[in-house]
C-alpha positions in Angstrom: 125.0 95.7 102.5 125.7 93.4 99.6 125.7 94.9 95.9 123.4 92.8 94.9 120.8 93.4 98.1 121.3 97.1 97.7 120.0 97.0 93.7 116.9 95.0 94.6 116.1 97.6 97.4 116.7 100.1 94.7 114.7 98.7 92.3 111.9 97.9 94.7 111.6 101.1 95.5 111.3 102.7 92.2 108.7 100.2 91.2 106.6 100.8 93.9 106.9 104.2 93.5 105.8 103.7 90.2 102.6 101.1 91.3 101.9 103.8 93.5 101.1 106.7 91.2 100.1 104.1 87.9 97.6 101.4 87.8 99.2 98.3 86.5 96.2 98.1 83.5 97.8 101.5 82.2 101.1 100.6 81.5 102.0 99.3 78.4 105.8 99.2 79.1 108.1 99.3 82.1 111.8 98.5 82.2 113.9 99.4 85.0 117.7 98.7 85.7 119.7 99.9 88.1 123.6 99.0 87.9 126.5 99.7 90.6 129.6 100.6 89.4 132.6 101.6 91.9 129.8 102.7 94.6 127.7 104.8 92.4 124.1 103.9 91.5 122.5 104.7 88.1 119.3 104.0 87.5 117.5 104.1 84.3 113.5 103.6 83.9 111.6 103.6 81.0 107.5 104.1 81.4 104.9 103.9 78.6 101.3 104.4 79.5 98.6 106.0 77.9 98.8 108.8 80.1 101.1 110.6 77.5 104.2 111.1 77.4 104.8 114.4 79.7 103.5 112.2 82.7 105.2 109.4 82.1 108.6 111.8 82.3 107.6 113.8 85.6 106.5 110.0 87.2 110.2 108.4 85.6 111.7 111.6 86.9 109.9 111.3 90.3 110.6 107.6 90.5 114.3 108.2 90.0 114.5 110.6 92.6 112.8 108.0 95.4 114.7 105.2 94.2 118.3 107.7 94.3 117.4 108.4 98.0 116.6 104.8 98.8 120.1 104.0 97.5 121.5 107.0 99.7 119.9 106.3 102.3 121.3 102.6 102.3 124.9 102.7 101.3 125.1 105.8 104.5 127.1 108.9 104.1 130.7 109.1 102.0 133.7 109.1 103.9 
């Protein structure tokens, strides 16, 4: 899979993981970027809503976990 095929997955999957548990008309700010650097992912999301700020932690924290399998799942097991 090419680098750049395997961020948008990544991505994709964080924000719909994020759609999923948020309605759009309660978040005031979303920025996710996910970056690939010598076959590892990092993936950094930041959520505002006005949910407050300890849910808008557990759903980054959640979202980066989904996203981090998505990314494991499609780059297959290290040699």
């Amino acid at each position: 899979m090419k680098d750049e095929a395997l961020i948008e997955a990544v991505y994709d999957a964080a924000l719909e993981y994020i759609y999923s548990v948020v309605p759009v008309k309660r978040i005031d700010d979303l920025d996710i970027a996910v970056a690939l650097d010598e076959g590892e992912v990092t993936i950094d999301i930041r959520l505002i809503t006005d949910r407050g700020e300890a849910v808008d932690q557990k759903t980054v924290d959640e979202a980066i976990k989904v996203a981090s399998e998505k990314a494991e799942k499609l780059m297959g097991p290290k040699t």
